[in-house]
N, C-alpha and C positions, 0 to 999 in steps of 0.2 A: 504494500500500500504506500510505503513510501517514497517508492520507487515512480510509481505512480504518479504522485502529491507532483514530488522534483520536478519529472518530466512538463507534466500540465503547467506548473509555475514557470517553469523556464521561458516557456513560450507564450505566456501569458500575454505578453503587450506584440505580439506578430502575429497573435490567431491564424484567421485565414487568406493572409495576405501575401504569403511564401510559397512558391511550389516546393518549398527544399523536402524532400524524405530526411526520418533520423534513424539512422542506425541505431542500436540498442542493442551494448555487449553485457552482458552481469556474469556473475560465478557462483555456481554453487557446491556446497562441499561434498568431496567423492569418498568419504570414509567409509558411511555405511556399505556404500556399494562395494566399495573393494574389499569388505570384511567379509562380503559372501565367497572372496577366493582366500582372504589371509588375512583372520581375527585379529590379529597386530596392528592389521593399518589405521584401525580407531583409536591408535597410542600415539597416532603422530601428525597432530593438528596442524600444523607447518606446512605439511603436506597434500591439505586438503580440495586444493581449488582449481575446476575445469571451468575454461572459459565457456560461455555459449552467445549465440545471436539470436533475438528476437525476429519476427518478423519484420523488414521493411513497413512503417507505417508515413505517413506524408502529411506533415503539421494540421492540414485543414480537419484530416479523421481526427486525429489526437485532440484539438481543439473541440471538436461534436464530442469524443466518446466521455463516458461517465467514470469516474476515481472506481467505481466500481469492475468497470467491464476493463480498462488497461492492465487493472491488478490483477485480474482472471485472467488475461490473454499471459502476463509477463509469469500466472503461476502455470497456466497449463503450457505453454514452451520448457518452463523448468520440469516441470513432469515428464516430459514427451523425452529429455532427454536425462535423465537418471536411470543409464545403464550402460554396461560394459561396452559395446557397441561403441555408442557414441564416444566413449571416453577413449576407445581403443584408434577411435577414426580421428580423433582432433590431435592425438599423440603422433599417429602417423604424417601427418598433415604439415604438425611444428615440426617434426623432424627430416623432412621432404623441403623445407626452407632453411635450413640447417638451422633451427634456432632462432630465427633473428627476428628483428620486430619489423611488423607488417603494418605502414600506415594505415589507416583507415580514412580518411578524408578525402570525399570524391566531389569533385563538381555537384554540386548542389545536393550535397548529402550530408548530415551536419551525424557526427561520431562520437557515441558516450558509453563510460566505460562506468558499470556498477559494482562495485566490491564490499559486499558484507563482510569484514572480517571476524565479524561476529560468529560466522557459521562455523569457524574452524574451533572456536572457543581458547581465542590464545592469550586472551586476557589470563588464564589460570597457569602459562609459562611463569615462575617462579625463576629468575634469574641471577635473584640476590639484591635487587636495588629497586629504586621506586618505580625507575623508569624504563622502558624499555626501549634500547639505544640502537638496534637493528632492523635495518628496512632493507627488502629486496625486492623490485618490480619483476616478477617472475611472471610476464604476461608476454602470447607472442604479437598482441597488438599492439600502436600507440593513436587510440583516441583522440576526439578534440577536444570531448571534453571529459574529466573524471570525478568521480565521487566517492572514496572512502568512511566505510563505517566501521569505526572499532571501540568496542565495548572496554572501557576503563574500571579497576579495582575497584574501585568504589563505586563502580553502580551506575557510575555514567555513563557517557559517549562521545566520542571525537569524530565529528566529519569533517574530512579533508576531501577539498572541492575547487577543481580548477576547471573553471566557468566561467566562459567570455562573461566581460563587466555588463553590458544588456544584458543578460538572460539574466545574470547574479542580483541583479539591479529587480528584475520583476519577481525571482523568488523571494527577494526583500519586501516586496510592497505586498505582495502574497500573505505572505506572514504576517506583516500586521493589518493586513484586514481580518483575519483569521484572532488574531490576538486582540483587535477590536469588538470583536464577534461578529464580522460580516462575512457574507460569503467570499471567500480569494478568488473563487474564478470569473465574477458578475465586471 
């Protein structure tokens, strides 16, 4: 859902005035699935995250559709691929480009990358210190735009969000209509 919110907010002040499609990358975590070939891999939250893509949708739908139906569309694509298959096809794929990062940014296609880091549960790594001082972008794309969520010891949460200033701009005013108690998307 809030994946969702983001998307709708960003594009808030462009409605239906763009032809641009958005690509839509997010990740979700492959532990359970690989536990069905090796119990272990649920030990190793680090490890947990296959990229996938949404369907191509095109601003004006996203601007019509409802916080409800984007959230359904962006859970049943994450359903449709939670299984070995798929994980086994996008391994082959990064490794057929040797590795390397693969822009995403087309002519008139605007590219956003979701990363719940929440799903791997690495807030509970235990390192010794308050902070946790290690980042690695182990993605074979690179987005235009990104959105990090990572669940903090105490209960909170960090999003890290690199977001042309217009779109960052109308998830701002989003918000505080919302925090006014008005509707964000009117």
């Amino acid at each position: 859902m809030l994946i969702a919110w983001l998307m709708k907010a960003a594009y808030l002040e462009e409605g239906c005035s763009t032809p641009n499609k958005i690509s839509v990358n997010s990740v979700f975590s492959m532990s359970q699935i690989l536990a069905e070939i090796n119990p272990e891999s649920e030990q190793y939250p680090h490890n947990a995250y296959m990229p996938m893509a949404l369907p191509l949708i095109d601003i004006r739908s996203l601007s019509s559709m409802s916080l409800y139906e984007l959230a359904l569309c962006h859970r049943e694509s994450l359903n449709e691929r939670r299984n070995i298959t798929y994980i086994q096809g996008v391994a082959k794929w990064w490794h057929s480009i040797g590795w390397g990062i693969v822009p995403l940014g087309r002519r008139k296609l605007d590219s956003w990358l979701f990363s719940n880091q929440v799903l791997s549960g690495i807030e509970t790594i235990d390192l010794g210190s308050e902070q946790l001082g290690l980042w690695f972008w182990g993605n074979p794309v690179a987005p235009d735009h990104s959105v990090t969520i990572n669940k903090l010891q105490d209960g909170g949460y960090l999003v890290e969000a690199c977001v042309r200033a217009s779109r960052w701009r109308a998830i701002k005013k989003a918000l505080e209509r919302m925090e006014g108690g008005l509707d964000p998307f009117v």
